[in-house]
PADODREN-547485 format. One record per residue: x, y, z of N, C-alpha, C in turn; residue in three letters. Coordinates in pm, whole numbers, plus 50000, padded with zeros to 5 digits. Layout:
N
XYZXYZXYZAla
...
! end
This chain:
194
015953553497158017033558297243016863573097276Unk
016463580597160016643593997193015123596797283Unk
014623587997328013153590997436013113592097556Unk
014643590497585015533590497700015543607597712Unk
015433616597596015613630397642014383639797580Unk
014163643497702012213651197675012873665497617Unk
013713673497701014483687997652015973687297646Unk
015933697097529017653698097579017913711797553Unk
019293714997630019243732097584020033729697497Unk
020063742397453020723746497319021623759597337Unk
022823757897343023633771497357024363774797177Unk
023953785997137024313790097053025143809297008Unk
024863812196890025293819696869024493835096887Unk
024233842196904022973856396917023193863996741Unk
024073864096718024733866196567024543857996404Unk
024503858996322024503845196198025563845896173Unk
025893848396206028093841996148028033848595987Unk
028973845495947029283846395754028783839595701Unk
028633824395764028413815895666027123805695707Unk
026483812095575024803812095618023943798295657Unk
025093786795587024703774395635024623771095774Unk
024903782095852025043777295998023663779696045Unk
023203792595961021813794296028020573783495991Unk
021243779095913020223768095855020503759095912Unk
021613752395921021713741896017021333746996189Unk
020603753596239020703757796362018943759296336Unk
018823762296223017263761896205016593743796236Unk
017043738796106017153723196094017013712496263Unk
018123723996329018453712396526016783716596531Unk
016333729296506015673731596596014013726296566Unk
014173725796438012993716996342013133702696442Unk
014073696896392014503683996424013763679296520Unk
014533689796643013893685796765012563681796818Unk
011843695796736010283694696750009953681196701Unk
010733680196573009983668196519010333653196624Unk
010813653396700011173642196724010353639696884Unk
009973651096926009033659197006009773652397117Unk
011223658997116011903670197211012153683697239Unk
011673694497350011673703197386013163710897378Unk
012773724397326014253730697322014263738097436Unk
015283743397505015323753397627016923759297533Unk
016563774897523017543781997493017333796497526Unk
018583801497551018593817397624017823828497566Unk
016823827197516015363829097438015493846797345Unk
016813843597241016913853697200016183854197042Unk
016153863796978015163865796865016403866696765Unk
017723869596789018733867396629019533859596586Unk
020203859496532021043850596475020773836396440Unk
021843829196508021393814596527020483814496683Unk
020383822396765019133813696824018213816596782Unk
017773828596694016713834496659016093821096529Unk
017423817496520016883805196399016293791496494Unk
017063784996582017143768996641015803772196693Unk
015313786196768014113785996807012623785596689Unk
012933793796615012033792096481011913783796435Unk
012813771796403012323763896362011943751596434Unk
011773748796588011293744896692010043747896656Unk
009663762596681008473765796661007493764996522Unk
008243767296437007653762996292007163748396306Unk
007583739996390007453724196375006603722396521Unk
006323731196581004563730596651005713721896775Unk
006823724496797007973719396974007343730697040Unk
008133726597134007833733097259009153738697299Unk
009043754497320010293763397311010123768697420Unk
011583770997531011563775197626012713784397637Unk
012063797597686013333807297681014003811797830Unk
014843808797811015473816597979016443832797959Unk
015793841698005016513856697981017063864598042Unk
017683869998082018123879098188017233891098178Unk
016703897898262015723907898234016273919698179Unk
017623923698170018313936498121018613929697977Unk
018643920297946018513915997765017133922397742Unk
016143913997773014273918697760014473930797757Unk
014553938897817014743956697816015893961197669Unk
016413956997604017373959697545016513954197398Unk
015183948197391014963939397307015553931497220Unk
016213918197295016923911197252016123895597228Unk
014913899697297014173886097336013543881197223Unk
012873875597239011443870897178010273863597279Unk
009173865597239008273868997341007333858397281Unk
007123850697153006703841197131006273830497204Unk
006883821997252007653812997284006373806397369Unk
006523794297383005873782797460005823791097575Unk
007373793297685007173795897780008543803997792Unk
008683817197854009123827897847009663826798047Unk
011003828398070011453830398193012293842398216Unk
012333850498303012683859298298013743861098433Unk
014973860598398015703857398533016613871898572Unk
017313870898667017873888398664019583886598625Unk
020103875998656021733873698590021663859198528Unk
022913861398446023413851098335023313835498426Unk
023763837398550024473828398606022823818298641Unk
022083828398709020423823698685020323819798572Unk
020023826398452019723813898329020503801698317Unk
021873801698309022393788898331021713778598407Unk
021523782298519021033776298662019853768498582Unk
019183774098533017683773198528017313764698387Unk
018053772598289018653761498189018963746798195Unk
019763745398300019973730798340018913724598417Unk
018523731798503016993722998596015743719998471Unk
015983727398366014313723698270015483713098155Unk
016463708498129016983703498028017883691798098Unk
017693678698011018293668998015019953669997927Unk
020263674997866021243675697761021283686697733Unk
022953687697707023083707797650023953702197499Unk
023323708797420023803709997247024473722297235Unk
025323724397201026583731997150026683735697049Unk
025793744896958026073745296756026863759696805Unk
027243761696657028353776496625028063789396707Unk
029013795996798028773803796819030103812096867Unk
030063823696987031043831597009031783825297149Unk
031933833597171032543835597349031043835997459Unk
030093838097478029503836297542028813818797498Unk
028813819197387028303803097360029463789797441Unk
031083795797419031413790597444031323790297590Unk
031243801397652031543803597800030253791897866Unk
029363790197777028013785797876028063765797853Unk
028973764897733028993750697712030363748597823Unk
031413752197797032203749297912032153747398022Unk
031243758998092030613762398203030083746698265Unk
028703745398176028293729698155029143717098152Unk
029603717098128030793706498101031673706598217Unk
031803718398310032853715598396031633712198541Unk
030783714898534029853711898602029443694698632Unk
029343694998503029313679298485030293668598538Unk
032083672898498033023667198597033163666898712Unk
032413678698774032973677298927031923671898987Unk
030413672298929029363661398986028313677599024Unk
028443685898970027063696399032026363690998954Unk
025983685198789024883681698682025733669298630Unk
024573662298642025213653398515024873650098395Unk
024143663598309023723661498222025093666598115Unk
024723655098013026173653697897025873668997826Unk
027033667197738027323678797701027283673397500Unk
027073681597434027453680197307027993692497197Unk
029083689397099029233703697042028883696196890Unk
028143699096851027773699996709028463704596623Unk
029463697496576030463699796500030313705596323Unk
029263711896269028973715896154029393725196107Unk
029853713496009030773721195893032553721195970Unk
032843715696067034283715896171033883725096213Unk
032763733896269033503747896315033983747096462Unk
033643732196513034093733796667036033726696668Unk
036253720896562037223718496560038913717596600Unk
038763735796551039883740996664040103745296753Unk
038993742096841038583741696972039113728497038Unk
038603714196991038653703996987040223701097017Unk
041013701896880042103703396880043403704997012Unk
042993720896993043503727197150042903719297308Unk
041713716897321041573704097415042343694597432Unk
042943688497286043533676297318044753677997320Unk
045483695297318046573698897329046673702097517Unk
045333702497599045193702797721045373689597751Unk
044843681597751044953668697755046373663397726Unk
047073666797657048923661897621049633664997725Unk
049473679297775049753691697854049823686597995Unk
048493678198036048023669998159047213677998262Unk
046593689498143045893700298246044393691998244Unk
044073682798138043173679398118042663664798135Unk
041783656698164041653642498146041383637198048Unk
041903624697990041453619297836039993617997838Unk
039603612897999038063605698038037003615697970Unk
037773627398044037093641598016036513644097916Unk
037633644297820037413651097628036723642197589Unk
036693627897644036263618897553034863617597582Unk
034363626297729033113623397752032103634597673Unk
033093645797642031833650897511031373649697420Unk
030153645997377029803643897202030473654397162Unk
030613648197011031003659696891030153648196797Unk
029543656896753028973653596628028183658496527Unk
027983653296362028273661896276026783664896232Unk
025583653996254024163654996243023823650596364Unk
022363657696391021343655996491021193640996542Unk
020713635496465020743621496516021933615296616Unk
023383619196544024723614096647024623619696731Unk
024303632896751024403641496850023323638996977Unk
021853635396932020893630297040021453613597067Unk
022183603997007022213592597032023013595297108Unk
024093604497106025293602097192025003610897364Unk
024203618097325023273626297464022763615297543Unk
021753609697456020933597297563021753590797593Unk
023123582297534023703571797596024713577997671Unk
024303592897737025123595397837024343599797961Unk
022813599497963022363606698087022113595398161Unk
022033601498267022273591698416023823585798473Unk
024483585398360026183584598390026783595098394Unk
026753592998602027273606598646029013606698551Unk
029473615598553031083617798495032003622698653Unk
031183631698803032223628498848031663620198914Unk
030623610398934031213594299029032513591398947Unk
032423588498836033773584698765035183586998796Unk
035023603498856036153607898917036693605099040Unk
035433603699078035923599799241036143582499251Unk
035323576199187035393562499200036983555399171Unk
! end
């Protein structure tokens, strides 16, 4: 099932959080992936948790793809390693570009820009610009009260049930790629419009 997805991006954190299991679990997606020899595409930074999901991609001989804004690269935020290194001039370009090299976007722990770029994705996906699924990697709950408040949008009627229900959440790699593949090619907005 999961041969259904060659790359997926990975939006994460630039930071390691407090709690150090995250970097390990962000190491682990990124092992994983290689091992399963799916390609990572992530905003190709050198700390935190991406500095991890990418390392350990690369420790496991994947294929790592970075998309950067060129005023990060100047700031040395990058890493220069990498399979294949893109160098774009705004955020809105890596997104862009992010999605044209990746079948699936993975969601592990992160801030306000992590969140800004999975949402971003996700609303993209409803109205029919991508229809590649979305997933938040729920480890350890940290996407939880996020989750939550969604389904307090959803009560509210700002939101669709179809909607919430069309994102993975899940708690290991495996749920998380099964539930990716058994969503690509099902556009979410034909759904809307149909």
């Amino acid at each position: 099932m999961h041969s259904r997805l060659r790359r997926v991006a990975v939006f994460c954190g630039s930071a390691p959080g407090h709690d150090e299991t995250l970097a390990r679990s962000a190491y682990d997606v990124g092992r994983g992936l290689a091992e399963r020899g799916i390609g990572l595409v992530y905003g190709a930074g050198g700390f935190g948790l991406m500095g991890a999901v990418s390392q350990g991609a690369l420790d496991a001989g994947g294929e790592v793809i970075g998309v950067i804004p060129r005023s990060m690269v100047e700031r040395e935020w990058g890493r220069d390693d990498l399979t294949e290194l893109r160098v774009v001039e705004t955020m809105h370009e890596r997104k862009a570009l992010m999605a044209q090299y990746a079948d699936a976007f993975l969601c592990l722990p992160g801030g306000i820009g992590t969140l800004e770029e999975i949402i971003e994705m996700w609303s993209w996906r409803q109205i029919g610009f991508n229809d590649d699924p979305v997933c938040f990697f729920n480890a350890g709950g940290f996407w939880t009260p996020l989750l939550n408040a969604l389904q307090g949008m959803v009560d509210a009627g700002f939101v669709r049930q179809s909607a919430l229900d069309d994102a993975v959440v899940a708690a290991t790699l495996d749920e998380a790629l099964t539930g990716l593949a058994g969503r690509i090619g099902a556009s979410f907005g034909d759904k809307l419009r149909g």
